[in-house]
C-alpha positions as CSV (number, residue, x, y, z in Angstrom):
1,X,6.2,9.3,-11.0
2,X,6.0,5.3,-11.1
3,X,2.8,3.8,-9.6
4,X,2.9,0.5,-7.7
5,X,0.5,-2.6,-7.3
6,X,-0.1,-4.0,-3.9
7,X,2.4,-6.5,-4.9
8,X,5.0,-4.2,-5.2
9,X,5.5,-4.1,-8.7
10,X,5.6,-0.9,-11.1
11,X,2.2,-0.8,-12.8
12,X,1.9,2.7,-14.3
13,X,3.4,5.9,-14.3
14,X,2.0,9.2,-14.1
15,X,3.7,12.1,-16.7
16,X,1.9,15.9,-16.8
17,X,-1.2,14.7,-14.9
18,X,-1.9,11.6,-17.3
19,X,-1.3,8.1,-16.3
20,X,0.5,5.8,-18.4
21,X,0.9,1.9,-18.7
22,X,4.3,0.9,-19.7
23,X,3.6,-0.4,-22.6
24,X,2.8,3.8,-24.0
25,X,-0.9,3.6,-23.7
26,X,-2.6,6.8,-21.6
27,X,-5.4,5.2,-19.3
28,X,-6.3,7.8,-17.3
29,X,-6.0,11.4,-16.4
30,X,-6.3,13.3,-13.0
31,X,-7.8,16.7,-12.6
32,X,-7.3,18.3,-9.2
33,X,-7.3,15.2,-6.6
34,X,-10.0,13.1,-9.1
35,X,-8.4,10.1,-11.6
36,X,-10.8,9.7,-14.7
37,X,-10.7,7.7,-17.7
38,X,-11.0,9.3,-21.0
39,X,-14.3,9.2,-22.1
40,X,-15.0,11.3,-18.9
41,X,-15.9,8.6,-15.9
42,X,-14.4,9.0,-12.8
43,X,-12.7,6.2,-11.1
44,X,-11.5,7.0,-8.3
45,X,-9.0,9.6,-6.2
46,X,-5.2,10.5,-6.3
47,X,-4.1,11.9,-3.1
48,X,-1.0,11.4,-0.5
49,X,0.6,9.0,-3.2
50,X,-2.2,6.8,-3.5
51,X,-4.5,6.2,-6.4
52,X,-8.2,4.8,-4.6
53,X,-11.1,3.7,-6.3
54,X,-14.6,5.0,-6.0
55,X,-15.4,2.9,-3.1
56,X,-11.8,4.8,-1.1
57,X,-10.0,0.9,-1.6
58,X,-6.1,1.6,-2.5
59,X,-5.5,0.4,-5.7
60,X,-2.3,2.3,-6.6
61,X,0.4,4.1,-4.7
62,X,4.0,5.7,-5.3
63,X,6.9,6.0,-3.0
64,X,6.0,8.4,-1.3
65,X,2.8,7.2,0.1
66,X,5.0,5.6,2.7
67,X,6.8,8.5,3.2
68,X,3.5,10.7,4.1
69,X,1.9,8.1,6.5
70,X,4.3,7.3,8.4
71,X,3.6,7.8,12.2
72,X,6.0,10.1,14.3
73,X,7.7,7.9,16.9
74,X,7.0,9.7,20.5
75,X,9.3,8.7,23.8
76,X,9.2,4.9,24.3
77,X,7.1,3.2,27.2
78,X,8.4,1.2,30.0
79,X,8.5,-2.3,28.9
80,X,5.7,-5.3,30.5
81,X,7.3,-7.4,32.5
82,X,7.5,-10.8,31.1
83,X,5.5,-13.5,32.6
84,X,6.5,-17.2,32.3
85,X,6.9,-18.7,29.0
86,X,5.1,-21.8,28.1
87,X,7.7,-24.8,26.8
88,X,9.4,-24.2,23.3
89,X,7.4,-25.6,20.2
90,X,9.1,-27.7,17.3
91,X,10.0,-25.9,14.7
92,X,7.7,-26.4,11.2
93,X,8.7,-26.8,8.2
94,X,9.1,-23.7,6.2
95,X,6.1,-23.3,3.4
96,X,6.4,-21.6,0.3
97,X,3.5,-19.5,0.8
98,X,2.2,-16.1,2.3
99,X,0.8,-16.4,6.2
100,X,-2.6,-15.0,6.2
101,X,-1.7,-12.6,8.8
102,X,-0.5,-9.7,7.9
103,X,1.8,-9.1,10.7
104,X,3.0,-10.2,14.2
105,X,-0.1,-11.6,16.4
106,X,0.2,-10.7,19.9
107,X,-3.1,-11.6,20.9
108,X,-2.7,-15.2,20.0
């Protein structure tokens, strides 16, 4: 089972409950829902497809960590009506770097 960074890309893998770097060294092992390191420290948790540190921050996941949390989608709402839109901004440039938000702000 390949593990993920929050970038996206494969970090580690996990083969008979010991977690591997690609590169064929074992850096960790879990036992039960616990991740420790070898010389018996544990570092953090392995559950629902995500590995969390000690303080519960993600710092790993797999696939199917999406696949566990997603929400069920329930009968759709009537839609708001739309008030009046203010006048059409220029267009800026596009940048080559990440928004700091981390999706669509509707409160703005």
């Amino acid at each position: 089972m390949t593990l993920y960074n929050k970038k996206g890309k494969a970090a580690a893998y996990i083969e008979n409950d010991v977690i591997w770097t690609f590169d064929g060294r074992a850096i960790a092992y879990l036992f039960q829902d616990a991740v420790y390191n070898f010389p018996g420290k544990q570092l953090g948790w392995f559950e629902k497809g995500w590995l969390r540190d000690m303080g519960g921050y993600c710092v790993l996941f797999t696939p199917q960590a999406f696949a566990e949390t997603t929400p069920a989608k329930y009968a759709k709402k009537a839609l708001p009506s739309k008030g009046s839109r203010e006048m059409r901004k220029a267009k800026m440039a596009y940048q080559a770097h990440w928004s700091e938000k981390e999706g669509i702000d509707t409160d703005v």
